[in-house]
C-alpha positions in Angstrom: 75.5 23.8 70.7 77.4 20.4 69.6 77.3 21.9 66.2 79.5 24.8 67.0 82.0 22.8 69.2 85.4 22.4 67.8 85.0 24.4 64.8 85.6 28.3 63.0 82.5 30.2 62.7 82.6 33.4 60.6 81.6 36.8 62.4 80.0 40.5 61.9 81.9 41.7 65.0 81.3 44.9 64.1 77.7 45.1 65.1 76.8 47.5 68.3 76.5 45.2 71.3 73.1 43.8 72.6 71.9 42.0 75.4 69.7 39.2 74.5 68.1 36.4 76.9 69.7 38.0 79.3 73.7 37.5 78.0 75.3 40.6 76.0 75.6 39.5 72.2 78.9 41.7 70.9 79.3 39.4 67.7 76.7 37.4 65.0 77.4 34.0 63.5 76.8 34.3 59.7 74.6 31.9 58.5 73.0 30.5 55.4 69.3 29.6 56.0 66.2 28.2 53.7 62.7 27.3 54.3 64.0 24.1 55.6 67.5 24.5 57.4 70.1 26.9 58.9 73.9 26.5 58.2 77.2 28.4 59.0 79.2 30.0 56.5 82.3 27.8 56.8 85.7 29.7 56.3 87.9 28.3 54.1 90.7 25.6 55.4 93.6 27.5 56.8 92.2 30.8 58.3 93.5 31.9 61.7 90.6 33.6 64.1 90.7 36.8 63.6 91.5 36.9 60.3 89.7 39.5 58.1 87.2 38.5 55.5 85.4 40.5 53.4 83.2 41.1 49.8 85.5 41.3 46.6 86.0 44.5 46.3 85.4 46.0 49.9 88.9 45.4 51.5 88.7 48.8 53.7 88.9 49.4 57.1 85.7 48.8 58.6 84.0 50.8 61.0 84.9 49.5 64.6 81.4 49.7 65.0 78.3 50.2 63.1 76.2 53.3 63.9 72.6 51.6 64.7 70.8 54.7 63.7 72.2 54.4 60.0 71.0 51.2 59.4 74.2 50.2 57.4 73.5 46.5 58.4 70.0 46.4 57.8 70.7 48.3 54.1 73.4 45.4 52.8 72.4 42.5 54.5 69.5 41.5 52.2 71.9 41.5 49.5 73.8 38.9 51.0 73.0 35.8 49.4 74.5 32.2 48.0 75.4 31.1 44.4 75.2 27.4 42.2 78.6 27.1 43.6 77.3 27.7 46.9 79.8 30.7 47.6 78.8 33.7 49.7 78.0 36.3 47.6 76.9 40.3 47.9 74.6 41.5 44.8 74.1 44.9 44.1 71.9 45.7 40.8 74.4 46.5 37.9 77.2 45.2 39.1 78.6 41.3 39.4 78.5 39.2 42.5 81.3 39.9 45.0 82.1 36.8 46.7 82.6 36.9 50.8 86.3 36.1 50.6 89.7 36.7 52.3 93.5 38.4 51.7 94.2 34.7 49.7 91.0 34.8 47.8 89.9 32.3 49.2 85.6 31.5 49.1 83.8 31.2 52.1 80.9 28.7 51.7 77.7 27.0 52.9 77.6 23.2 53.0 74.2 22.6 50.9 71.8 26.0 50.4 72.0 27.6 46.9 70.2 31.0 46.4 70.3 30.7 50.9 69.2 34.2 53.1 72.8 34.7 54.6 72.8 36.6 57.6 
């Protein structure tokens, strides 16, 4: 808990609400996680909450929320992932990295994991 005190967090806000332990869950911290250790996807210095982010590339409007049946989440998500430089990136085969980023172009980063599970 002390780690998320005073700070910006980035979120998937568009996820269908859930109740877990009891409390309904309507947004996910994105995090970058090993073998060893979990970390949050810092936004860059200057963002405003509520600011949009989004992959190079995907600046749409997204869906105000995902359809659970679809599996969109569960379909992209894997691709999510962290490069040398220790940017959030989305891979898809054929194409290059798009990094998580926002209307400045600004990266959105992990403190430490390269090649991290972000989710």
């Amino acid at each position: 808990m002390e780690a998320l005190q005073e700070r910006y967090v980035v979120l998937v806000a568009n996820l269908k609400p859930v109740t877990m332990r009891g409390i309904k869950s309507t947004a996910m911290v994105l995090c970058g996680s090993d073998d060893e250790k979990v970390e949050f996807v810092d936004p860059p210095a200057g963002v405003k909450p509520g600011d949009k982010d989004f992959f190079e590339g995907f600046d749409g409007t997204p869906e105000k929320v995902l359809n659970p049946k679809k599996k969109i989440w569960e379909a992209v998500q894997p691709s999510f992932s962290t490069n040398d430089a220790l940017e959030v990136i989305y891979k898809q085969e054929g194409k290059p990295a798009a990094k998580l980023t926002n209307k400045e172009g600004q990266s959105f980063k992990v403190k430490s994991i390269v090649s991290a599970n972000v989710r």
